[in-house]
Structures are given as structure tokens and as C-alpha cells.
VOZA-119476 format. One line per 3 residues: number of its first residue (from 1); for each residue x, y, z of C-alpha. Coordinates in Angstrom, 1 decimal. Layout:
# VOZA-119476
NUM	X/Y/Z | ...
***
This chain:
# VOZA-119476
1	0.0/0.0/0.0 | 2.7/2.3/-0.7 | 2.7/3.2/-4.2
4	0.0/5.4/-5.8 | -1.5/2.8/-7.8 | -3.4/1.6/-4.9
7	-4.5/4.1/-3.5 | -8.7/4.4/-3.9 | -8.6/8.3/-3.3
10	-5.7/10.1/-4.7 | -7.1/13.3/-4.6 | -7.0/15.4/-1.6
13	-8.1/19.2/-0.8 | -6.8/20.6/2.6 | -8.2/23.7/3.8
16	-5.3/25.8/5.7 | -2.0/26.8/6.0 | -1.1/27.0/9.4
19	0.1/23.7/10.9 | -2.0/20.9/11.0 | -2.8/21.5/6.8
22	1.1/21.5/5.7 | 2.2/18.5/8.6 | -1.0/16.4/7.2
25	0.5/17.5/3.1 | 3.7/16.4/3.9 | 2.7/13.1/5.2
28	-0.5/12.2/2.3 | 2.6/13.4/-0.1 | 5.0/11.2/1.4
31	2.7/8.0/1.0 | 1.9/8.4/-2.8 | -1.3/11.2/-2.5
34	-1.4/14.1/-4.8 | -1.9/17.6/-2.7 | -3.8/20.6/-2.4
37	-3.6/23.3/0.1 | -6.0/26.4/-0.3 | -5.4/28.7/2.1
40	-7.0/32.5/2.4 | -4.4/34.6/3.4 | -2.1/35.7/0.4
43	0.7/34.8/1.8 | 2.2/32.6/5.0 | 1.3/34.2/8.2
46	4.2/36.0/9.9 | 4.8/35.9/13.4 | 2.2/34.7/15.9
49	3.0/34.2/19.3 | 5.4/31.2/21.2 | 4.1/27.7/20.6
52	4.8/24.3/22.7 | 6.0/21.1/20.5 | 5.4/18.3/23.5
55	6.0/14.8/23.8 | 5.0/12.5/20.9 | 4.8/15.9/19.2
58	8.4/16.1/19.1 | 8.7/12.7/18.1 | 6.0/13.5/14.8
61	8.7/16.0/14.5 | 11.4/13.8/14.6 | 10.0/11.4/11.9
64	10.0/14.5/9.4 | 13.4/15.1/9.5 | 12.6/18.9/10.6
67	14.3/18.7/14.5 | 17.4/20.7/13.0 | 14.9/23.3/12.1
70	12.9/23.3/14.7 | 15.8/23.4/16.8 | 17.5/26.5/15.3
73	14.2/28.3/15.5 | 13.8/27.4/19.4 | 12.8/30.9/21.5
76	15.3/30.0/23.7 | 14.6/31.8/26.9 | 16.1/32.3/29.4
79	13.6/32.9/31.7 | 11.5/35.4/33.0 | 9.9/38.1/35.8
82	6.2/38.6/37.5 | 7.0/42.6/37.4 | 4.5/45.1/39.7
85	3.6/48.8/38.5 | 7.0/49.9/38.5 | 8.6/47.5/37.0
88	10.2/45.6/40.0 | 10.3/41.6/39.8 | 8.3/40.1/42.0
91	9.3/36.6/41.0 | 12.4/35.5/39.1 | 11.8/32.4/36.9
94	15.0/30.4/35.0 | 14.2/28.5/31.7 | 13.9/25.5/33.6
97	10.8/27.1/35.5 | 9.4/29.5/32.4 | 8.3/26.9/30.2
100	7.4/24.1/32.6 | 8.8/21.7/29.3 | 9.8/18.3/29.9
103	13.7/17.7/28.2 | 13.6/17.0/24.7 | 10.4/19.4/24.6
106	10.9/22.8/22.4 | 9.0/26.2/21.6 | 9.0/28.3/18.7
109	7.1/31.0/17.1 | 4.3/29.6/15.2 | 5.1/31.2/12.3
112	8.5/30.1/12.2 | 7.1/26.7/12.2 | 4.7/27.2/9.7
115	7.6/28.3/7.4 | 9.4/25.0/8.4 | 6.5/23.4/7.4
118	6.0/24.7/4.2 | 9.1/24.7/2.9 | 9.5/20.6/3.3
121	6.2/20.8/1.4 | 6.1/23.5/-1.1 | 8.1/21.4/-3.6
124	5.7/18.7/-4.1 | 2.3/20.0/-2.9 | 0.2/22.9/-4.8
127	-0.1/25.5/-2.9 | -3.7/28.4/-3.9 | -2.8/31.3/-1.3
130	-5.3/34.7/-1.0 | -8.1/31.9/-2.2 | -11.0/30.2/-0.2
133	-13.8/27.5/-0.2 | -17.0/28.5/-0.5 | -19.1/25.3/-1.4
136	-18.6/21.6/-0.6 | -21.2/19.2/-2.1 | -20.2/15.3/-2.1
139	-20.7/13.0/-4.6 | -20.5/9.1/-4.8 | -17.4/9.2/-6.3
142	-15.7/12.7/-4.8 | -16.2/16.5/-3.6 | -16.9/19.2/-5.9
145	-15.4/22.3/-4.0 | -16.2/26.1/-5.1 | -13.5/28.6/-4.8
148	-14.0/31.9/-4.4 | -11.8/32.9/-7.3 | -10.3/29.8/-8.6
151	-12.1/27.5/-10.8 | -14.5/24.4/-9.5 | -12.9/21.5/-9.0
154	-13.4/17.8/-7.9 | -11.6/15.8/-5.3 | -11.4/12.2/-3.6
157	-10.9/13.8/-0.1 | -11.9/17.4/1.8 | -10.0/18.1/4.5
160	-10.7/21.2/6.9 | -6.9/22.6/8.9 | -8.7/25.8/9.0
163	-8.4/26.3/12.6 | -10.9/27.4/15.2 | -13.3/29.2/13.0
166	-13.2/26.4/10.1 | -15.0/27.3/7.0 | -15.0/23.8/6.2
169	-16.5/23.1/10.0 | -19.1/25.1/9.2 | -20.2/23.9/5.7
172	-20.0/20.3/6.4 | -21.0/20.2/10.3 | -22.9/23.4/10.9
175	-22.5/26.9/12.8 | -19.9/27.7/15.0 | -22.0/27.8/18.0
178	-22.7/24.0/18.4 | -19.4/23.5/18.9 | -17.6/26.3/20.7
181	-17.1/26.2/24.2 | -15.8/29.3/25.8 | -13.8/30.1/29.4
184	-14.8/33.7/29.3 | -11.6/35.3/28.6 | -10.4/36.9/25.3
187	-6.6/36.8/24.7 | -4.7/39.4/21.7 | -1.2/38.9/20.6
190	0.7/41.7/18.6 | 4.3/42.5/17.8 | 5.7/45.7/19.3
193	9.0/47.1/19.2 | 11.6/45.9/21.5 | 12.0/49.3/23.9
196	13.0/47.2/27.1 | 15.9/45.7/24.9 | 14.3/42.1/26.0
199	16.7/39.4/25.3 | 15.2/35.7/25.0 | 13.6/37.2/28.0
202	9.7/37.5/29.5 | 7.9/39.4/31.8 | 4.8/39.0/33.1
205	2.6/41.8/34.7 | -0.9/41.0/36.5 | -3.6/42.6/37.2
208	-7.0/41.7/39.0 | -9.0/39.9/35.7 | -5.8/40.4/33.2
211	-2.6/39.6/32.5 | 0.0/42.0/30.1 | 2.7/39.5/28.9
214	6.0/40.8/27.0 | 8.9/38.8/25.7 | 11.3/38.7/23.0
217	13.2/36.1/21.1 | 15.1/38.2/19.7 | 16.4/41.7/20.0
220	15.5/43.3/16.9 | 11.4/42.9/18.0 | 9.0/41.8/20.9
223	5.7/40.3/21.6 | 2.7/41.2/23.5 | 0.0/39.5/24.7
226	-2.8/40.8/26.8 | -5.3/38.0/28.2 | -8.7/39.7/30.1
229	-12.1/38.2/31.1 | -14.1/38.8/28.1 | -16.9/41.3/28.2
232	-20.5/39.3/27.2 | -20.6/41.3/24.1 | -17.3/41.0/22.1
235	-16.6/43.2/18.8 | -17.3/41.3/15.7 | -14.1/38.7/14.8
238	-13.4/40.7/11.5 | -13.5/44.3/13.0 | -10.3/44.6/13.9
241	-10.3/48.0/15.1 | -13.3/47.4/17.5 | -10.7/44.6/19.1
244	-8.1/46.7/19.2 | -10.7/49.5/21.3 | -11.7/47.4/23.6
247	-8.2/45.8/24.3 | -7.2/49.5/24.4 | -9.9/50.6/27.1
250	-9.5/46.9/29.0 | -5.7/47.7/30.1 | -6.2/51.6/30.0
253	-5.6/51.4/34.3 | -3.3/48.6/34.3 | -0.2/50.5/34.7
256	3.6/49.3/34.2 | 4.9/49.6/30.4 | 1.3/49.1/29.3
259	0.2/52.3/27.5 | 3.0/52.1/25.4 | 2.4/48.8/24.3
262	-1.4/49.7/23.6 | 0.5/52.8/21.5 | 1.5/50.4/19.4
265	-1.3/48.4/18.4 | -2.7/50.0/15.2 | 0.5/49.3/14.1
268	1.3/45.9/14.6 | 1.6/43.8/11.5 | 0.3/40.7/13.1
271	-2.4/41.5/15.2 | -4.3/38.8/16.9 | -7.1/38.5/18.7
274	-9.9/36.1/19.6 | -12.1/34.5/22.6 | -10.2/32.2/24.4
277	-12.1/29.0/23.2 | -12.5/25.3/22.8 | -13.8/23.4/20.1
280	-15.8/20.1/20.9 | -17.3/17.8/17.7 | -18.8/14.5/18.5
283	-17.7/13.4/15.4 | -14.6/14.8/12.9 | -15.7/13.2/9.2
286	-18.6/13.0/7.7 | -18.2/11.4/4.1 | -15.4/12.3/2.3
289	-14.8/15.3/4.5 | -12.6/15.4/7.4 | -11.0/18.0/9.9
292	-8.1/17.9/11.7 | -6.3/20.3/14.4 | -8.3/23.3/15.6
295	-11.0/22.4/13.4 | -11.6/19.9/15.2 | -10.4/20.0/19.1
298	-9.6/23.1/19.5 | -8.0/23.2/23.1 | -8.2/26.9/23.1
301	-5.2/29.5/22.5 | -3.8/29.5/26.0 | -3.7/25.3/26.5
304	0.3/25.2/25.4 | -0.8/21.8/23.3 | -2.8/22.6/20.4
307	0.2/23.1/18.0 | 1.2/19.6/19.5 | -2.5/18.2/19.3
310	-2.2/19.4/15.1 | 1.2/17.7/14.4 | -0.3/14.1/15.9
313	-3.3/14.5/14.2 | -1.9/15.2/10.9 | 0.5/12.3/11.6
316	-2.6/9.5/12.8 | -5.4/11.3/10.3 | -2.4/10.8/7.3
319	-0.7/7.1/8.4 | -5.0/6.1/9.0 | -5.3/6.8/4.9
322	-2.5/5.2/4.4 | -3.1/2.1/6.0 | -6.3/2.1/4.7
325	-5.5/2.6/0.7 | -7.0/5.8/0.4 | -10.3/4.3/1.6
328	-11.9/7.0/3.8 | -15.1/4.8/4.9 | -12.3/2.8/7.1
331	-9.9/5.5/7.6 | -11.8/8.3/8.9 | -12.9/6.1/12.0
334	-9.8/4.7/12.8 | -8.6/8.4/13.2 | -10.6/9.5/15.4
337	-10.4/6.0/17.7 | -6.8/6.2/17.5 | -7.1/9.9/18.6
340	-10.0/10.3/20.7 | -8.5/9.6/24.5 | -5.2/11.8/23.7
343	-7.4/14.7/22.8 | -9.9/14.3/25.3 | -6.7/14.6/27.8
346	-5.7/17.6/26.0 | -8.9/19.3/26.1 | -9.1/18.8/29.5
349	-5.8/19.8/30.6 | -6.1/23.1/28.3 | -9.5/24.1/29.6
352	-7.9/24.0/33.2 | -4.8/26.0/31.6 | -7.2/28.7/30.2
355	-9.4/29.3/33.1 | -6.7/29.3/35.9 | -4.1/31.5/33.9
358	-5.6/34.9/35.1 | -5.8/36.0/39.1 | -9.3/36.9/39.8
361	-8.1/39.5/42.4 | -5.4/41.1/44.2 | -4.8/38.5/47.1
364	-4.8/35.9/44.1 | -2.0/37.6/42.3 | -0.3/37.8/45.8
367	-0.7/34.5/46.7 | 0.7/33.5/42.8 | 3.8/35.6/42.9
370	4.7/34.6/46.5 | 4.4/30.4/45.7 | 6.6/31.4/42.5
373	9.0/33.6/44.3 | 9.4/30.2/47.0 | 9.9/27.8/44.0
376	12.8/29.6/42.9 | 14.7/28.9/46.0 | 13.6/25.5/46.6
379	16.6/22.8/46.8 | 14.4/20.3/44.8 | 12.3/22.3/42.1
382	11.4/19.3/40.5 | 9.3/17.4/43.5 | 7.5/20.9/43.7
385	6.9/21.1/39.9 | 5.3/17.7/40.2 | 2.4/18.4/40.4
388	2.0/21.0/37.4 | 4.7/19.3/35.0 | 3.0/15.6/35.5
391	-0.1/16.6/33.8 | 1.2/18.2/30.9 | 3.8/15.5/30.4
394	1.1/12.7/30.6 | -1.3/14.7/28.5 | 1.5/15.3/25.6
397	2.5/11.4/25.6 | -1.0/10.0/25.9 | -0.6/8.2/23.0
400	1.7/5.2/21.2 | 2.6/6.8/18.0 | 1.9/3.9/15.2
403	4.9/3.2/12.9 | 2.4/3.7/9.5
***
């Protein structure tokens, strides 16, 4: 079952250029499928904020070929500081503490992986960028997909890596709403100049309800991030200078370097921002369509695994077809029973992530930055990590990677 030949449905269609859509191309490529990734930004997305490769992640990683290029795009850090008004650390964290990663665990910036990604893919995969779906109907025999500027065209196999707010979700499964499950905070990420001369450095500032996040992984430019509890009526997704108002009037009392970092918003070339979401489908095909990644399970943007969650799943949904000839009616299921208990774990372990990121009040944040400020001094960090690293690390190896 390795040569094209046999193969029942060489056609396949995926639907975004992120992560999950170029890890699932590279594999379907690699086992004899012919390509196709649409994707509606014109061009690769730039920047994006610091993403976690765990466990059998790293090892999906590791079957690519791609650790040397994950490994020269590592953020490095070298730690980081809880920081009040004034700027004065109120807890001092070393790399070892920062990223609470197991060894042999990495972080880079998502875009730098989605370059990584693309360019062990670009030479045998067709790539449509500034281009989108706007029609799936399914045939007996394959999917004819609309584009909204490209011609109609037919394929064996749909597949939506088009993130939490699939198109491809939403034509084949339904709205949004039956599937999105939210924590009640709202999280933006921008790039900002690099005035505090950060180097592979963080610092974290809190605030009753919020957190103002700054670090840089390099010294030419820094990141961003402000995480709030979400107002119950947010600006539309697509309006993004609503988002960047009410991120603007959110923070405007939250003191430290943070009015020059809202200063810089309207000109950020990456802005970001979205609700601080899961995504929960009972099932993840229906036909010839599939979806993979945040499409799918979306663990929400603050979990730390849903750029691991995307690699496995490219690497089961693509080694499933495989095994199965291109036959989807057997494939499809075996994904998501192969999958199903290592995502539920992840969803689980990044809805607890989510909600308990942000101190609800001032004797929260105390409380916090005091236990962090001990940990630092303790003779044995690693007996008082325990209990934070041992879920992570059992979430991100809780499953046997197959040997398709």
C-alpha cells in the first residue's frame, strides 16, 4: 500500500496553511497522495506568538526530519519576571521554570514553524494562497469544491486545517455555535518594538481579571499578549479596530509599560485577537470530508498543546489513509479512535490551563507571585513542579505513535 496505484482516493483538498494543513500535506505526499492546500491569506502568516511542540509531538517532528529546524528556531529563553507597577520583579523564573517543558520538549514561534513546514512541502504540494472555499457538495465518487476565485474543482478527499473558526467546519458540520465552548476570557497577541531591549527574556505583569505578557526572542522585536475576562458582548471577529478599542480601554488602568504597548497596536503587523475558546465535535468526518487540528479540538489558544494536538493529528489522520488505501469509509474512523483519548486529555488539561491562567483578584495575584518567588529557592524544584509538570507531560505522551 505504498505506491499510488493503490491508492482508492488520490485526490486530496486541505483547507489551511497554518500547521495541521502542511504536517497532514507532507505526510499524504510522502505515501503516494497528490496535494492541495488552499489557504485565504495571500501569503504565509508571519509571526504569531510562542508555541509548545510536546512529547509524541516532538517525536512526529522527529519522523520528518525537521528537529534541525525546529531546533535553530527554538525561542530559547532564558527565563523570566512577574513585574508590579513599577517595574520591580516580584518573582524571578530560569528557563527551567518558564516553560514548565519536559527535556527534549521545544517552543518556537508559530510562524516560524509554519515556514518549516511549508518549505519541506512547497516542492511537491500545490499550494492556492489569497483563495477560499465557498461550497462543498459530495458526490458518490468525490467533492466538488467552489472557490471563491479559482475554478470548480473535484476531489477524492476534503480536509478542513482551518483552525478554530473552520470554514469547512461550518459547511459540512454546521454553525460555530454547536461546537464552541468558551472560558470567558479573550486573549490578543501583537508584535511591538523591542524598547526594554528584551533578550530571549519574559515578563509578566498582573492585574485583577488580566494579564500584560512581554517577551522577545530576539532583540531586533517583541511580543505582546494581553489575556482579560471577556466582556458578554465582544466586537465582531473581522472588525479589527473594535478589538483593538476594547483591548485599548480593557488595560487603559493597568499600569507598568502598558500604555506604550497599547500605542502600538494600530501598528502591529500581526495582530491577533480572539475569545479564548474550545472546540468540541462528537464526530470529525462526515463522508469524504474530514477536519483535523483546531478544526476539530480546539484546546483553546492559552492550552500550550494545540500546535502539539495538530502535528499528531496530521500524523494518525495521514498514516489512518495510508493504511487504509486511500479508503476513507475505514480510515476516517480509525482516526478519530486512534485519537480520541489523547485529545480528550488535552482538552481537558487546556480548559484547566485557560481558566486558571488569570488571578481573579489582588490577594490571588499575591498568593501566585509569593508560591513562585518560594519555588525559585527550593533545593528540589522538581518534586515541587510535580504536580503542574506531570499533567502536561502525561497529556503530551497520551498516545503510542503507530509506525504507519
Amino acid at each position: 500500500m505504498t505506491t499510488t496505484q493503490q491508492l482508492t482516493n488520490k485526490t486530496v483538498l486541505i483547507c489551511g496553511a497554518s500547521v495541521a494543513g502542511p504536517a497532514l500535506a507532507y505526510w499524504l505526499t510522502r505515501y503516494g497522495f497528490t496535494v492541495t492546500v488552499v489557504e485565504q491569506a495571500p501569503t504565509l502568516r508571519e509571526g504569531g506568538y510562542k508555541v509548545d511542540i510536546r512529547g509524541v509531538a516532538m517525536e512526529v517532528i522527529d519522523r520528518m526530519g525537521l528537529l534541525p529546524e525546529v531546533g535553530k528556531a527554538s525561542t530559547a529563553m532564558r527565563g523570566g519576571a512577574w513585574v508590579d507597577d513599577k517595574g520591580k520583579a516580584l518573582a524571578t523564573l530560569g528557563p527551567e521554570l518558564i516553560g514548565l517543558r519536559s527535556p527534549g520538549d521545544d517552543e518556537v514561534l508559530r510562524g516560524d514553524l509554519a515556514h518549516i513546514l511549508f518549505n519541506a512541502t512547497k516542492g511537491g504540494v500545490e499550494y492556492l494562497f489569497g483563495d477560499s472555499i465557498t461550497g462543498l457538495v459530495q458526490q458518490a465518487d468525490g467533492v466538488s469544491v467552489r472557490f471563491r476565485d479559482a475554478a470548480p474543482r473535484v476531489f477524492d478527499l476534503v480536509i478542513g486545517a482551518d483552525g478554530m473558526h473552520s470554514t469547512v467546519r461550518r459547511l459540512v458540520f454546521g454553525p460555530e455555535e454547536q461546537f464552541a465552548r468558551h472560558t470567558g476570557m479573550a486573549a490578543c497577541v501583537v508584535s511591538v518594538p523591542n524598547f526594554l531591549d528584551l533578550d530571549h527574556w519574559e515578563l509578566m505583569h498582573p492585574t485583577p481579571g488580566q494579564v500584560v505578557q512581554l517577551y522577545a526572542t530576539q532583540r531586533s522585536a517583541a511580543k505582546a499578549q494581553f489575556i482579560f475576562q471577556a466582556p458578554a458582548q465582544l466586537p465582531d471577529r473581522h472588525d479589527r479596530a473594535a478589538q483593538q478599542q476594547l483591548v485599548a480601554t480593557t488595560f487603559a488602568d493597568a499600569g507598568w509599560q502598558t500604555p506604550t504597548l497599547l500605542h502600538a497596536l494600530p501598528q502591529s503587523p500581526d495582530f491577533y485577537f480572539d475569545t479564548v475558546s474550545q472546540i468540541h465535535l462528537d464526530r470529525w468526518s462526515y463522508g469524504r470530508v474530514a477536519v483535523v487540528g483546531d478544526a476539530a479540538w480546539c484546546p483553546s489558544p492559552l492550552s500550550g498543546q494545540g500546535t502539539s494536538m495538530a502535528l499528531v493529528g496530521a500524523y494518525v489522520l495521514a498514516g489512518e489513509l495510508k493504511a487504509a488505501a486511500g479508503d476513507q469509509r475505514v480510515a476516517f474512523g480509525r482516526y478519530q479512535a486512534a485519537l480520541q483519548p489523547y485529545i480528550t486529555e488535552n482538552l481537558t488539561l487546556g480548559w484547566n490551563n485557560a481558566t486558571q491562567m488569570v488571578a481573579a483578584d489582588r490577594r490571588a495575584i499575591r498568593t501566585q507571585t509569593t508560591m513562585l518567588r518560594m519555588l525559585r529557592h527550593m533545593p528540589c524544584k522538581g518534586l515541587a513542579l510535580r504536580p503542574i509538570i506531570k499533567p502536561l507531560q502525561r497529556a503530551a505522551n497520551a498516545i503510542q505513535l503507530t509506525d504507519y
